[in-house]
N, C-alpha and C positions, 0 to 999 in steps of 0.2 A: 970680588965675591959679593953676591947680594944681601942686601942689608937684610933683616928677620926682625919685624915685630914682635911683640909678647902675644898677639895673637896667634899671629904661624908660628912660633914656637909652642904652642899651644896646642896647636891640632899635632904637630910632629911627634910631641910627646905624648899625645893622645889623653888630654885632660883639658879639652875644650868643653867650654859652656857653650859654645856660638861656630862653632865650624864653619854656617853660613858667610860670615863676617869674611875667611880668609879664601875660601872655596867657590869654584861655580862660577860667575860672569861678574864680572866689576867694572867699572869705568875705569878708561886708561889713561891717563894725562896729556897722553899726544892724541887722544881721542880713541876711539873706536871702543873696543871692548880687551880686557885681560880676563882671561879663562884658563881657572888652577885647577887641579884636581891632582890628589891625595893616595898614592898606591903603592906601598909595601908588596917586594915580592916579583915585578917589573924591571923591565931593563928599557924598553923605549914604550912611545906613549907618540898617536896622531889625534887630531882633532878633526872630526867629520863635521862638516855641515859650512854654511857661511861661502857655497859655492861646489864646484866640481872637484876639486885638489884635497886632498888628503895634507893638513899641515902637519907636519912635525914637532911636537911640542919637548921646550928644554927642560932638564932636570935643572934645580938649584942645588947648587955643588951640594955632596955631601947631605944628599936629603933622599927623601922620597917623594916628594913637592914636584910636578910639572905644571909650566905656565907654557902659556902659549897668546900672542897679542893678535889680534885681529884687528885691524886697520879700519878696515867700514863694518865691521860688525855691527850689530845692534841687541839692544834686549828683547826682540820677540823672536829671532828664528831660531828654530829647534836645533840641535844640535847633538851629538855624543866622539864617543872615543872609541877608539883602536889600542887595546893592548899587545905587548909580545913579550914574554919571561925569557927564563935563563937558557930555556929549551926550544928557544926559539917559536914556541907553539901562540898564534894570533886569537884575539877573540874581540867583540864589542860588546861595549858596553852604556846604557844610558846615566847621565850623571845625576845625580839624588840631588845635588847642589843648586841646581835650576830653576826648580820649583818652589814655590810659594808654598805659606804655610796650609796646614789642614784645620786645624782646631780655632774657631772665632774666639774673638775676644768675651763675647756671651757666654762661650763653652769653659771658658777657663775661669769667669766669676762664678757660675754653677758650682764648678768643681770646690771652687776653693770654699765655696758656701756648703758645700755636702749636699747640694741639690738638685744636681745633674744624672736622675734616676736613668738614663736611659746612657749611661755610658759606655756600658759595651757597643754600644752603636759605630764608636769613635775612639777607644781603648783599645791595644791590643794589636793585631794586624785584621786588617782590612784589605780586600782584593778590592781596586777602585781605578779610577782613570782620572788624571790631572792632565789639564793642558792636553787631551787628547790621546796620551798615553798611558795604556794600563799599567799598574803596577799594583805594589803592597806598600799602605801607608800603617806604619807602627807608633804606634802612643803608647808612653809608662810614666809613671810618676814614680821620682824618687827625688827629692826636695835636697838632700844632704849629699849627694855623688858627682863627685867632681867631674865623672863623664860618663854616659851612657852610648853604647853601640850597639848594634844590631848585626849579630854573629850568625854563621852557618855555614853551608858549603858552598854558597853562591861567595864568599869570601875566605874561603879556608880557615873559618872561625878565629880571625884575626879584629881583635876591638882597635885598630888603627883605622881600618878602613870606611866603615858606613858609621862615624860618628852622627848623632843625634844630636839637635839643639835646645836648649830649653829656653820654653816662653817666659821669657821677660822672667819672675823672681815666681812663679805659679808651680815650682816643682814639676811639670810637667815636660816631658821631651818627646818629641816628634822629628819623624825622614819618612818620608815618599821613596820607596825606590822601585828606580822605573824594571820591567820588566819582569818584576818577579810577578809568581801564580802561586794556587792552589797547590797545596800538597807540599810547598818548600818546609823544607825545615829550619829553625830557628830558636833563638836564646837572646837575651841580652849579657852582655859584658859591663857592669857596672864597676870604675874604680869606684871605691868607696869616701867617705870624709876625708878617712885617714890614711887612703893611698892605697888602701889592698884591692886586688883585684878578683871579684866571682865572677863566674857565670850564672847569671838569673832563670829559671823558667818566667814564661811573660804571667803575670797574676791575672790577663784577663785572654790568658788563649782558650782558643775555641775546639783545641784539639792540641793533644800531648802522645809524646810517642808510649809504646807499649815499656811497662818496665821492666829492666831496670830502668830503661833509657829514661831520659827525663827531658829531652829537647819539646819545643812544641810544632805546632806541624799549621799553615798557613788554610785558614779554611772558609770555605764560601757559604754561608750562614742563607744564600736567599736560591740555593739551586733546586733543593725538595720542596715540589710539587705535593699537597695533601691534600686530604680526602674526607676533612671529618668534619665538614663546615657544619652537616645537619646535628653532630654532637657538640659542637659547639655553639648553635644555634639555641639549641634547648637548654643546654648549659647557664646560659646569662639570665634566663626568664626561670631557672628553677628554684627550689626552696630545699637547699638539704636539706634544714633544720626537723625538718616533717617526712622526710622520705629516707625510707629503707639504705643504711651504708651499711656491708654488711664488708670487712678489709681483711683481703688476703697479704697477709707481710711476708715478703721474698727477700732473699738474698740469692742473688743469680748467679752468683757462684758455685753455688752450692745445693741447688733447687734438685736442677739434675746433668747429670755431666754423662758423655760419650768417649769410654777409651781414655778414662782420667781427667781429660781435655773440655773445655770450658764451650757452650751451646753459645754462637752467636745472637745478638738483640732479634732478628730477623727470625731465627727457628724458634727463641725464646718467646716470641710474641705470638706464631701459632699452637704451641705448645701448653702456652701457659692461658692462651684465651680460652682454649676447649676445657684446661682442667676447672677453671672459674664457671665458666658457664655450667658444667655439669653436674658441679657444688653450687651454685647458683648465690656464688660471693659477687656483689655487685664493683668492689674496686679492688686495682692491687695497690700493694703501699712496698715501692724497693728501699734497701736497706740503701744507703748512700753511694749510687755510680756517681759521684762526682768523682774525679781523675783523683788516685791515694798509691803512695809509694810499696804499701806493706799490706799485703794480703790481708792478715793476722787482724788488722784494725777497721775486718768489715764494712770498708771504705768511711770509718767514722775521723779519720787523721786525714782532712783532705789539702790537697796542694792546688788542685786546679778547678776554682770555684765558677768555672765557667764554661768547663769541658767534661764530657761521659768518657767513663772511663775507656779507655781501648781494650781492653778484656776482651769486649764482646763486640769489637766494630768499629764503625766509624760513628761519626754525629749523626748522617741520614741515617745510618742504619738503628740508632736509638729513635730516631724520629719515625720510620717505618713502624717500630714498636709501639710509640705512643700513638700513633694514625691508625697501625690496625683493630688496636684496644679500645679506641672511640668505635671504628666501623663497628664491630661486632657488642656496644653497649655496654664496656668495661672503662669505669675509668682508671684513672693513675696517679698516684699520689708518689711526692718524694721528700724524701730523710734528708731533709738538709742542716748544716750545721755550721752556725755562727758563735757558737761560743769558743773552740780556738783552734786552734792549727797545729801540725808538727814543727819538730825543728830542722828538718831537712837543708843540708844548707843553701840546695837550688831553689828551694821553696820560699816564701814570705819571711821568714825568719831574719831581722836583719839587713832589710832588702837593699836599702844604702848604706849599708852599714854603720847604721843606727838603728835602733828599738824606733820600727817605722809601725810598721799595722800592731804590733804587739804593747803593751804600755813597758815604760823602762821601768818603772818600780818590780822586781818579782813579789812584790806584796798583791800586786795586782794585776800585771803580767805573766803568770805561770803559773799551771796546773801542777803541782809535782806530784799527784796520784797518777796521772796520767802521762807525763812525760811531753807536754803538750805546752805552748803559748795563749795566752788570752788578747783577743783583741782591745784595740783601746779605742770603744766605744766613746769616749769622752772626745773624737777628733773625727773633725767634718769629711773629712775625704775616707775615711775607715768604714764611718755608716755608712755615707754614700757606695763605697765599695760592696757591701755586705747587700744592701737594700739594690742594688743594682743586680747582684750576681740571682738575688730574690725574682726578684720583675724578671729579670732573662729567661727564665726556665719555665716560667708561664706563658710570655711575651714567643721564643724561638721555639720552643718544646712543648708548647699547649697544654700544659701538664694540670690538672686537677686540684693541686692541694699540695702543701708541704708541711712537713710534719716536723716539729722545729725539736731538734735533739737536747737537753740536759738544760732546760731555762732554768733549771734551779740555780745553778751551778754560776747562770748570768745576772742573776736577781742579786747574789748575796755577796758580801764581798769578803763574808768566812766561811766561804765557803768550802767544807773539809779543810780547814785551817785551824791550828793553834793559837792562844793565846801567845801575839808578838808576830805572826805571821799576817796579820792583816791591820784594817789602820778604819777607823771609821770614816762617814760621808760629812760635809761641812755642817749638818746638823747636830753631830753625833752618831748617827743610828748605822746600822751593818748593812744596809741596802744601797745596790750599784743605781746610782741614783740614773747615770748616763745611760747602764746599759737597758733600765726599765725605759728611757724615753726609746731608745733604739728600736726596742719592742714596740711599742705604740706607736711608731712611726713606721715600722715595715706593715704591721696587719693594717692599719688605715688604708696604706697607699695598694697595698694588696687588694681591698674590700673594694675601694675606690676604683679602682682602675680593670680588676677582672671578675665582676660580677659572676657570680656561682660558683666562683675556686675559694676553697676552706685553707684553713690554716690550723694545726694541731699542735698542741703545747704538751710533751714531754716532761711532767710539773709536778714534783715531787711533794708539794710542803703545805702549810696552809695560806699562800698569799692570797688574798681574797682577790676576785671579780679576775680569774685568769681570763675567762672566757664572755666577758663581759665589754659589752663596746668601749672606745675608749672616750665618747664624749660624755659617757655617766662614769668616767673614772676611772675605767677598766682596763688588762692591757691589750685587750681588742683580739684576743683567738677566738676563731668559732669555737672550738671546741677545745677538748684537754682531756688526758689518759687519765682515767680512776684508776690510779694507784693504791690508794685505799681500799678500794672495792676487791681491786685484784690480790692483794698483800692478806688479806682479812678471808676470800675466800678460799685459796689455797692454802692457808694457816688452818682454816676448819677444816676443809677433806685429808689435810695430813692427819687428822686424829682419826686412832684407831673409832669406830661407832659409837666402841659404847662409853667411847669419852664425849660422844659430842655435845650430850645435853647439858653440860657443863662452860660448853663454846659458844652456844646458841647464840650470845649478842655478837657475833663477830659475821655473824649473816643477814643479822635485822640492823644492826649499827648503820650499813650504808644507807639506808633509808634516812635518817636523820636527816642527808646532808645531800642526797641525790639532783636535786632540783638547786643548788646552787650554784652549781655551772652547769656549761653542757658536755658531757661526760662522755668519753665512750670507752666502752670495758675489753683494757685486752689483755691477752695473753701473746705476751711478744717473746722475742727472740732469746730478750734475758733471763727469761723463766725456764730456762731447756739448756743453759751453755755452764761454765765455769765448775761443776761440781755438781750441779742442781738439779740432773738427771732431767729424764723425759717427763712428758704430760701423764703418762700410766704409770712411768715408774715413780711418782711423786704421792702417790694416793698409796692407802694401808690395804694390806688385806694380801688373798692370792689371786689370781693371774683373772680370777672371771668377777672377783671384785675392785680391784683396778679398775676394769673396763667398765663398770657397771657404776665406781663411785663419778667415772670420769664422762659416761654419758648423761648423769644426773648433773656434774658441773656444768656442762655444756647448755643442758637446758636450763639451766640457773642464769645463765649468762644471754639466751636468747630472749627469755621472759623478763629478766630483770631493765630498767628503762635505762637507758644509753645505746651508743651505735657502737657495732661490735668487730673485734680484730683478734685474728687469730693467725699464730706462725705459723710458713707452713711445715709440714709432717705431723702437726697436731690434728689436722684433720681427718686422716688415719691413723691416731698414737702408736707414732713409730716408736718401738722401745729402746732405739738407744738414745743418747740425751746429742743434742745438735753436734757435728761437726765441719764448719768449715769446710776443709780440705777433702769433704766425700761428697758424693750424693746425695741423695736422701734416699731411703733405704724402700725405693718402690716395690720390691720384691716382695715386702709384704702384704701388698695391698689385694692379692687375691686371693687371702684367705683370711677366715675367722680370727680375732674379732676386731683384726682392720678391717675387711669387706664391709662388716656391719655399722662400724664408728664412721667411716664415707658417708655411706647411706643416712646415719643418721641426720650427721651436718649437712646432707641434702636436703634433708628433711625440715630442719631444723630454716636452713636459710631461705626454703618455699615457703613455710610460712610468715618465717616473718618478711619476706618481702610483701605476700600477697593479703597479710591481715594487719589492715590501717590500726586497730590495738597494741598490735605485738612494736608499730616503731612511731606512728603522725605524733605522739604524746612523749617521745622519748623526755625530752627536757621538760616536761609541764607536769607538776603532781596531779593534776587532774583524771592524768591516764595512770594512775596507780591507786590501790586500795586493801590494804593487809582486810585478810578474812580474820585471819588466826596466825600472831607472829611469836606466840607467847607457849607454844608446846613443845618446850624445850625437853619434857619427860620422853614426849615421843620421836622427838629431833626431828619433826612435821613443821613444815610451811606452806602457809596458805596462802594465797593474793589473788586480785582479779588486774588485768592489765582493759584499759577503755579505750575508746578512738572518740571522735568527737559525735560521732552520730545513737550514739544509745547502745551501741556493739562492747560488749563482755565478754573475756575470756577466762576461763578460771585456772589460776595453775595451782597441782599441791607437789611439793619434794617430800619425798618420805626418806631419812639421808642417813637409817639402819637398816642391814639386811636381813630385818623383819617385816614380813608379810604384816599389813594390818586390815584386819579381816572388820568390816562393820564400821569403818572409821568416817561419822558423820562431819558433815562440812555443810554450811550457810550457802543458800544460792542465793542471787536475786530477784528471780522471775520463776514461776511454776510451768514444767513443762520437759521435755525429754531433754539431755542433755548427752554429747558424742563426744567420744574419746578422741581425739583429732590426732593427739601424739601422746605415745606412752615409751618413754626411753626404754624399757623393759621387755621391750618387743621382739618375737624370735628374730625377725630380718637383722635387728640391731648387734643381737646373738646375746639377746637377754637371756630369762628365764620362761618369756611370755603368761606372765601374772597379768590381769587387768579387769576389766570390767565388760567384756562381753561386747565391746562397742559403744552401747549405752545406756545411760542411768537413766530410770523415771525421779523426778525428785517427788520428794513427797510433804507433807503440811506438819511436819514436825521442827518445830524452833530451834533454829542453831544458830550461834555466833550471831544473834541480834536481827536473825531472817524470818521469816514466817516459812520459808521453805529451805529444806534441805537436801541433801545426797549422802545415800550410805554406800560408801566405796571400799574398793580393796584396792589398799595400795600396795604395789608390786616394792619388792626390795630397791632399795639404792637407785631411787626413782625418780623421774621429774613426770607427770601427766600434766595434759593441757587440755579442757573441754569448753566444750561451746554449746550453745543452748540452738538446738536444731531447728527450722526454719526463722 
C-alpha cells in the first residue's frame, strides 16, 4: 500500500491549505513527471496529453487520489483527463492543478494593506485565459478556514473536489479552472476554524441567482458595449455644486408593476426616463438594487455588494439602464450601504467562521434595532472591501453618485445603544473613530478618481463639516440630506393654520444653518411608509386643503436653497401612504388634484432648472435674503432667491387659508413685476386667487425698500415673481 503524507491526507480529507503541493504535475524520482488528481464520485480516470495513447491512471488504494507517472514528460505540455463514473458515462476534463498562480505578490501586500481599491478586478470569479486556456479564476479571502472550494454543478457541489490554495499566510485563496464560462453557477464551500462546514455566496460576485436561491452566477463584466461617452464626457468637466439636481427616488419594485410581476431594468429605463423627463427631474436616486435576500428590506439588508439585484435582470441589463439614462440626459444615482449587513448565513456573516467582515465584540458588531451586523471598519481588508465594492459601481456601472445610507449609525459607537451596550474610543469620547477615517477615505478616492460623481450623506445629527472636504477636516460628501429642514417643515404643515403662527420658527430656523453644508432637501421614502401615511394625507384640513397646504410645501422646498429629492408618488400625492408590495397607484393620475400636483412639480422643476437664482447659489448665502421672516401673525414668508449676475426672484408663502387682500411686500428695483408661479392656480386645481399676472410696484416704503408691491395672496400658497424685462 502507498505510503500518505500529511499533505495527501490533507486534500483526501478535504482540509488542505496547499492542494497544489499534492495535486497536478510533480517530479518523479526515476524522472519524468507524476500527475495526481483528486475526484470523488469516479470509478477510472486517463490522462490525455504527453503523446497519442490515452494513459490509464491508478487509484491509491482505498482513496479517491489518481496518479499516473509519465516517463519523459515535462512541465510545459498541456495536458488533461478522461473520466468515467459508476454509470459508465465518459467525460474530460481540464486539471485546475496545472496552472500557476493568479494573484502577484503586489496584489496580496495591497490586500493585506487595505489598499487594493480595484479588487474586484481580481476577487471573485473572473472569465480569463491562463496558459492559453479559457477558464474561471476565483479569489476569496478567508484568513481563519481551514479549507475553501469552489462548488457547483460543474462538480456536483462537492467541496472535495476544486479545492483552492491559499497564498502563503495572506488569507487569500485562489484556482483557475480551466474550462468553465459565463453563466456557471457557483458557491464556495468553506470548512470553517473549527471544522463546520457552509456554503458561502462569493462576497464579490458579480451576479447572484434570483431568490430564494442564493448561489452566484459567473459573469463577464467587459461584454456591454456603451453608449454614453458624451455623458460622461461632460460629466468630469461639470460643477454640480452650481447646477440644477432636481432627484427622483425610486424603488423599482414597486414604482410600477404588470400583472403583479416586477418591470425588467430595460422596460424600467424607458419607462422611467419619459416620466423624468416630462417632470423635468434631472436625476433618479434607486432605493438599494444591490443583490438582498428579503423583499421587506427594500434592498437596505444587502448580501451581494457587488451584484444588481436579479429582480430585474441581469448586470447588462442594469447597465442598458444606466446607458440609456445618460443618452437621454438623466443621471443616476445609487443607495448604497456600508454600515452593516444581514445575517444570512450564506451571506458575510461569519464567513470563516469567525466574526470576519463584522467586529466580534456585539458592542460594536450588531445592530439589534435592526437585526443586522456592523462592519469592522477598524480592519484593512474590510475597508478595502467596502471602498472597493464603492469604486465598482462608478468604475463598471457609470453611475452618478451614491448616496450613503444611515452615516449616523457609523459615526457613533452608541449609537441607539444603552448605557453598558457600548464601550468608548481610546480617547474616551462615543465616536467610531475607524469608521470616520473609512468615510474620508471612500469620498477622497471617490472625488479623486471620478470627477463629477457626488456622494450623499444620509446624516442625521449635528457632526460638523459632513459635507466639507476632508483636507479642511471634513468627512469629504459633497452633499448631505437636511434632516432638519425636512423634520421642521412637515412638523409645521401638520398644524392645523391657525396654529401656525405659533410654529413660525420651525420654517425660519433652517435659515440659521442652511449654508453650513451643502444641503439637499428631501422627502424620501421614510416620510410615506411605517404608519406616516402619504404626502396629502400628512397635512390638516379637507381633501382641497391637503392638496393646497402640499403645493405650498412643495414650493417651499423649490425656493428654499438646497438640491432637491422627492419619492416617487409624491409627485402626484398619491393618497395612500407607500407600499412595497404594490404599484404605485397610477390610476390616479388623470384626474383632479393628482393631474394638477404633476403639473405643478413640472412647473416647479422648469424653473428651477431654467432660473440660475432658484439653484447656481444653492450652498452660498449670497443667493438668499429674508424680505420679511418675522409675520408669524400672518403665518406669511418672504425672501428673494439671487444667482450671481444681479437676477431676483421674490417668493412669498402665505401658509393660512386666508385670502390676503392688499398685503405689501419690499421690492428691490422699481418696475413691473410677473407672477411666473402661483401654486394656487386653476391648472394646479387651486382656487385661482392671484394677481392678474402682474404687479406695478410702487414708491411706498416696505421692509427697508424705497419700493413695494401690494399683492393678494392666494390661500395656502407659495408665489414666485420676477421683475420683467
Amino acid at each position: 500500500m502507498t505510503t500518505l503524507n500529511a499533505d495527501t491526507y490533507a486534500v483526501i480529507e478535504a482540509r488542505s491549505h496547499d492542494p497544489f503541493a499534492v495535486l497536478g504535475r510533480h517530479p518523479h524520482p526515476d524522472g519524468g513527471v507524476m500527475i495526481r488528481c483528486f475526484h470523488p464520485h469516479i470509478n477510472k480516470a486517463w490522462l490525455l496529453g504527453f503523446g497519442a495513447r490515452a494513459r490509464v491512471m491508478k487509484r491509491v488504494e482505498g482513496t479517491d487520489l489518481f496518479t499516473c507517472h509519465v516517463a519523459k514528460g515535462d512541465f510545459d505540455t498541456p495536458y488533461h483527463f478522461k473520466f468515467e463514473n459508476s454509470d459508465q458515462h465518459q467525460w474530460e476534463e481540464g486539471d485546475p492543478y496545472r496552472f500557476g498562480t493568479m494573484l502577484g505578490d503586489m496584489d496580496l501586500h495591497l490586500v493585506a494593506e487595505g489598499n487594493h481599491f480595484e479588487k474586484y478586478r481580481l476577487f471573485g470569479a473572473h472569465v480569463r485565459n491562463m496558459d492559453g486556456v479559457d477558464g474561471v479564476g476565483f479569489a476569496v479571502w478567508a484568513p481563519n478556514a481551514q479549507r475553501v472550494s469552489v462548488i457547483g454543478n460543474f462538480n456536483s457541489w462537492d467541496g472535495r473536489t476544486h479545492q483552492m490554495r491559499m497564498r502563503g499566510n495572506s488569507g487569500v485563496w485562489e484556482l483557475f479552472i480551466p474550462e468553465l464560462t459565463t453563466g456557471e453557477i457557483y458557491k464556495f464551500e468553506i470548512r470553517g476554524k473549527h471544522g463546520d462546514i457552509q456554503e458561502k455566496a462569493d462576497p464579490y460576485a458579480q451576479q447572484m441567482e434570483l431568490r430564494p436561491k442564493t448561489a452566484c452566477i459567473v459573469h463577464d463584466a467587459h461584454q456591454y458595449s456603451w453608449g454614453d461617452a458624451s455623458w460622461m464626457f461632460k460629466r468630469a468637466s461639470s460643477s454640480p455644486m452650481q447646477e440644477p439636481i432636481s432627484i427622483y427616488e425610486v424603488h423599482l419594485g414597486s414604482w410600477q408593476k404588470e400583472g403583479g410581476e416586477f418591470l425588467n431594468y430595460r422596460e424600467l429605463a424607458h419607462r422611467l426616463v419619459s416620466h423624468c423627463k416630462l417632470l423635468g427631474f434631472t436625476h433618479l436616486e434607486l432605493l438599494p438594487v444591490t443583490e438582498h435576500p428579503f423583499d421587506g428590506s427594500w434592498g437596505y439588508q444587502t448580501v451581494g455588494y457587488f451584484s444588481p439585484t436579479s429582480r430585474f435582470g441581469t448586470p447588462d441589463d442594469f447597465r442598458y439602464f444606466i446607458d440609456y439614462c445618460h443618452q437621454q440626459e438623466i443621471g443616476v444615482y445609487l443607495d448604497w450601504v456600508p454600515a452593516h449587513f444581514p445575517k444570512d448565513s450564506f451571506g458575510l456573516a461569519k464567513f470563516d467562521g469567525t466574526p470576519l467582515y463584522e467586529h466580534e465584540d456585539p458592542r460594536l458588531g450588531e445592530h439589534k434595532d435592526w437585526g443586522t451586523l456592523i462592519f469592522n471598519f477598524g480592519r484593512n481588508e474590510v475597508r478595502n472591501f467596502l471602498i472597493a465594492s464603492a469604486l465598482f459601481w462608478l468604475d463598471k456601472y457609470h453611475l452618478d453618485g451614491l448616496r450613503v445610507d444611515a452615516v449616523a449609525s457609523m459615526l457613533y459607537r452608541d449609537y441607539s445603544r444603552n448605557d453598558g451596550e457600548w464601550f468608548p474610543n481610546k480617547y474616551g469620547g462615543r465616536e467610531n473613530l475607524e469608521a470616520v477615517e473609512f468615510i474620508k477615505q471612500f469620498n477622497h478616492l471617490v472625488h479623486e478618481r471620478f470627477p463629477g460623481v457626488i456622494t450623499m450623506a444620509e446624516e442625521s445629527t449635528s457632526w460638523p463639516m459632513v459635507s466639507r472636504p476632508t483636507y479642511l477636516g471634513g468627512l469629504g460628501f459633497t452633499m448631505k440630506w437636511n434632516m432638519g429642514w425636512m423634520n421642521d417643515s412637515l412638523s409645521y404643515f401638520a398644524n392645523e393654520p391657525i396654529h401656525r403662527s405659533y410654529h413660525h420658527n420651525q420654517m425660519t430656523f433652517s435659515m440659521m444653518y442652511a449654508f453650513t453644508e451643502n444641503f439637499i432637501l428631501p422627502f424620501s421614502h421614510d416620510e410615506v411608509v411605517h404608519g406616516k401615511g402619504s404626502m396629502p394625507g400628512r397635512m390638516p384640513g379637507d381633501d382641497w386643503q391637503k392638496f393646497a397646504n402640499l403645493r405650498a410645501l412643495y414650493g417651499w422646498q423649490f425656493t428654499h436653497p438646497g438640491k432637491k429629492l422627492l419619492f416617487m408618488g409624491d409627485e402626484f400625492g398619491q393618497w395612500q401612504e407607500w407600499d412595497e408590495t404594490e404599484s404605485l397607484a397610477w390610476e390616479q393620475t388623470p384626474h383632479q388634484p393628482h393631474a394638477g400636483m404633476l403639473r405643478l412639480i413640472t412647473d416647479l422643476n422648469r424653473l428651477y432648472r431654467e432660473r440660475p437664482a432658484l439653484h447656481v447659489n444653492d450652498f452660498d448665502g449670497a443667493g438668499f435674503e429674508w424680505m420679511d421672516c418675522n409675520d408669524a401673525d400672518n403665518s406669511v414668508l418672504s425672501y428673494l432667491r439671487k444667482d450671481n449676475d444681479g437676477h431676483q426672484l421674490l417668493v412669498v408663502l402665505n401658509l393660512t387659508p386666508v385670502v390676503r387682500e392688499g398685503y405689501r411686500i419690499g421690492v428691490p428695483h422699481t418696475g413691473e413685476y410677473g407672477e411666473i408661479f402661483n401654486s394656487d392656480a386653476e391648472i394646479y386645481g387651486g382656487s385661482n386667487v392671484g394677481n392678474g399676472g402682474q404687479v406695478h410696484s410702487e414708491p411706498i416704503a416696505s421692509m427697508g425698500r424705497a419700493q413695494s408691491l401690494e399683492l393678494r395672496l392666494p390661500p395656502l400658497s407659495c408665489l414666485i415673481l420676477d421683475k420683467v424685462g
